[in-house]
N, C-alpha and C positions, 0 to 999 in steps of 0.2 A: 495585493495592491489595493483590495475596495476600501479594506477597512483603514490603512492610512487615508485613502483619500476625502475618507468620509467625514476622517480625523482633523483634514485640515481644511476642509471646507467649515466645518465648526469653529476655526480659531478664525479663519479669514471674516464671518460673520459678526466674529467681536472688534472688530480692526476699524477706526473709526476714521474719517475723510483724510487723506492727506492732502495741506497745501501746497506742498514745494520740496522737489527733493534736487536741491542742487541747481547750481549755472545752468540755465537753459531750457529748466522745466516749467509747463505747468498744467496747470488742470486740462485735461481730455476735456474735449465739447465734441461730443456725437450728438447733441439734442436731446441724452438720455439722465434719467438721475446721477445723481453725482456718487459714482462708489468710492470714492477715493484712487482713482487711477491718474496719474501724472504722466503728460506726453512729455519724453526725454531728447524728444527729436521734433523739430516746428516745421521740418522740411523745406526748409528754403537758407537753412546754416548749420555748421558744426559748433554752435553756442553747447557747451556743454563737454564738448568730445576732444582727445588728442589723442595721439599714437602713445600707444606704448613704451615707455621707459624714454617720451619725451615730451614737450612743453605745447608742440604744433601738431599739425593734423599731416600725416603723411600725403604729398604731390596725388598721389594714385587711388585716395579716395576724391570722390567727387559727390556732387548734388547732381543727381539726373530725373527730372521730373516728379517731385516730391518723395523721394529715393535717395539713400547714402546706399551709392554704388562706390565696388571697387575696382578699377579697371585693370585689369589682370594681362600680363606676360604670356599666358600659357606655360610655363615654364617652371612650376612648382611653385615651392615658398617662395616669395620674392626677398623679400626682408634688404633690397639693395634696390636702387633704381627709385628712390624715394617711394617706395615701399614702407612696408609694418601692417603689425596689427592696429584697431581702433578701439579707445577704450572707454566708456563715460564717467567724467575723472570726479563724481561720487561713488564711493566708499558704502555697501549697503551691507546688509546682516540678515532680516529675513522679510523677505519680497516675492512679489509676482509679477514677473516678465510676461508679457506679450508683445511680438511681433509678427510682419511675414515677409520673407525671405523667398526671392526665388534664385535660382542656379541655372550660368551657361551650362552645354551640353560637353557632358565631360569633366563638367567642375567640382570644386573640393572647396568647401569653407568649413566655416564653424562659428559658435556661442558659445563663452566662457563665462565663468559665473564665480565669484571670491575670489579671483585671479589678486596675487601681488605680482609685483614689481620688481622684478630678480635683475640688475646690472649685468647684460651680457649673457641673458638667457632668455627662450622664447618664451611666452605666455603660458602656453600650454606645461610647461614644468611646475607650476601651482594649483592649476588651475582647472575641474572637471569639464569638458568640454560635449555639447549638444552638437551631435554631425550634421553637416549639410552637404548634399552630395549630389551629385546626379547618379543615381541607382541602376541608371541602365545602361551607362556608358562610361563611369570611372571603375577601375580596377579596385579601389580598394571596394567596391559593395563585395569582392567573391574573397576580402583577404579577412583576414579575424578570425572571431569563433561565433560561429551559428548566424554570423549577418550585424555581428555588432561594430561593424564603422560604415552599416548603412544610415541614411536620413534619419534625423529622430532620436538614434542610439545615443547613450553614454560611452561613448569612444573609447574603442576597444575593452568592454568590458559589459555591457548588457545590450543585445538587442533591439530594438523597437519595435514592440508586437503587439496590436499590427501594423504592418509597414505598410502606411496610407499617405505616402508622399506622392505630391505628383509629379509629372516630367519636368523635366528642365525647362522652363522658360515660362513655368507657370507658378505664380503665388501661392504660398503655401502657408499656411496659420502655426504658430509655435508660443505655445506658455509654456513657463517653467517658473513650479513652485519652487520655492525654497524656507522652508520651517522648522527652528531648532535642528537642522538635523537632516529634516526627510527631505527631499527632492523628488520632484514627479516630474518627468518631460509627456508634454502635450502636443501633439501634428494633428492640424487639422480636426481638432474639435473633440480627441481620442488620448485618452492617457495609454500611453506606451510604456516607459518605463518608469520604475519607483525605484529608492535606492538609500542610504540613508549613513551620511557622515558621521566620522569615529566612532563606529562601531567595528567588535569582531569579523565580522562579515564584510566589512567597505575596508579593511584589510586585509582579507581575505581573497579580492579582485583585485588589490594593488598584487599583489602575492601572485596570482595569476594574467598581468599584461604589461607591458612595452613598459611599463613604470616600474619596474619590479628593483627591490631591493637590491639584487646581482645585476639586472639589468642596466639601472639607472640610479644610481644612489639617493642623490640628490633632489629626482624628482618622486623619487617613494618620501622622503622625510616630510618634504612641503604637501605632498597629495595626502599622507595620513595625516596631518593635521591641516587637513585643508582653512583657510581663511585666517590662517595665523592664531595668533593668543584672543585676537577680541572675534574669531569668527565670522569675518568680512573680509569682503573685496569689494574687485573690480566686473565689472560686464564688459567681458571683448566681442568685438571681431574679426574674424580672422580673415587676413592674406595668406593668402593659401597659392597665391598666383594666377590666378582665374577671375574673369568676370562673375560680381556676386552682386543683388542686390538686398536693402532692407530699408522696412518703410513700417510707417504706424507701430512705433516705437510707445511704451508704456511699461512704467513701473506704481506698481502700489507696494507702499514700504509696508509692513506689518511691525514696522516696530512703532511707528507712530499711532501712538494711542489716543 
């Protein structure tokens, strides 16, 4: 993983300020140099954002205290009850995500990244997804293999090591690169996992989980070419049916030069 990473902090150093990426954004003000990072969320609207495979913002996201919470059922995916995933309706190619997320006790979200737009199908069938979980209290942290749909992981299919999330109902820090290709997930200040689109190998983990070609047809064709023909998407969030929140929201585009 060092030597990707080292790879892409070298391209991120050529990546030059970005102004605006999209309805809703704009430049980060921490009182710090301007790296090019753009707030995608102003915290006090959904300027920018609607549901999934619709025009508005689903009933059951809310603004809670400078927070896009989801307020959840308990009750699994909701996907009814005005319901859905949340999506920020730019279109990005290769970027860097941060935010922080925390999770009810017991809860299940997620972050999706090149997600399209499938009529009649959930997000997740495009779409590589960053786990959010509560690790000490949902069942899925003891299902998968070796711990990979605990916090952090690339869902069901790599790990997050080390697993340095914290409990439920506490803030948690989350980047994720995305460059040509490579993918690194970031918790709390820590690269966990690396991973690295149409390749041998990232067909190789489609080959082995829930997406698999016997398993799932549909969602192996879109997952191995993830991001379609121009290699872009969407950034979701997922209802998952649980209360989730997320706040300090920020993308820096690397495509803008």
């Amino acid at each position: 993983m060092k030597n990707s990473i080292k790879f892409l902090g070298a391209a991120l150093i050529a990546v030059s300020t970005l102004s605006s990426c999209g309805g809703g954004a704009k430049k980060a003000d921490d009182g710090k140099k301007d790296d090019g990072k753009v707030a995608i969320f102003d915290g006090k609207t959904f300027n920018g954002w609607r549901g999934y495979n619709r025009q508005d913002v689903p009933g059951r996201w809310v603004i809670d205290n400078g927070a896009i919470k989801f307020n959840g059922s308990g009750g699994g995916e909701a996907q009814s009850n005005d319901g859905g995933d949340l999506i920020y309706g730019t279109k990005l190619k290769n970027f860097e995500l941060e935010l922080e997320w925390k999770i009810s006790e017991g809860g299940n979200s997620g972050i999706f990244i090149l997600a399209q737009e499938i009529p009649g199908q959930p997000i997740y069938i495009s779409a590589p997804e960053y786990q959010v979980l509560d690790n000490e209290r949902h069942p899925d942290a003891n299902f998968g293999v070796d711990g990979n749909r605990k916090a952090g992981s690339l869902y069901d299919m790599i790990p997050a090591k080390p697993q340095t999330a914290k409990p439920a109902g506490e803030w948690n820090k989350t980047k994720i690169v995305c460059y040509k290709g490579t993918v690194v997930h970031y918790l709390n200040d820590q690269a966990v996992v690396e991973y690295h689109l149409w390749t041998p190998k990232w067909k190789e983990m489609l080959d082995n989980s829930k997406f698999s070609k016997d398993k799932w047809p549909e969602a192996y064709e879109l997952l191995l070419n993830c991001g379609g023909e121009n290699h872009e998407g969407y950034i979701g969030l997922q209802d998952h049916g649980d209360d989730v929140w997320y706040r300090n929201i920020t993308i820096k585009d690397l495509d803008k030069q």
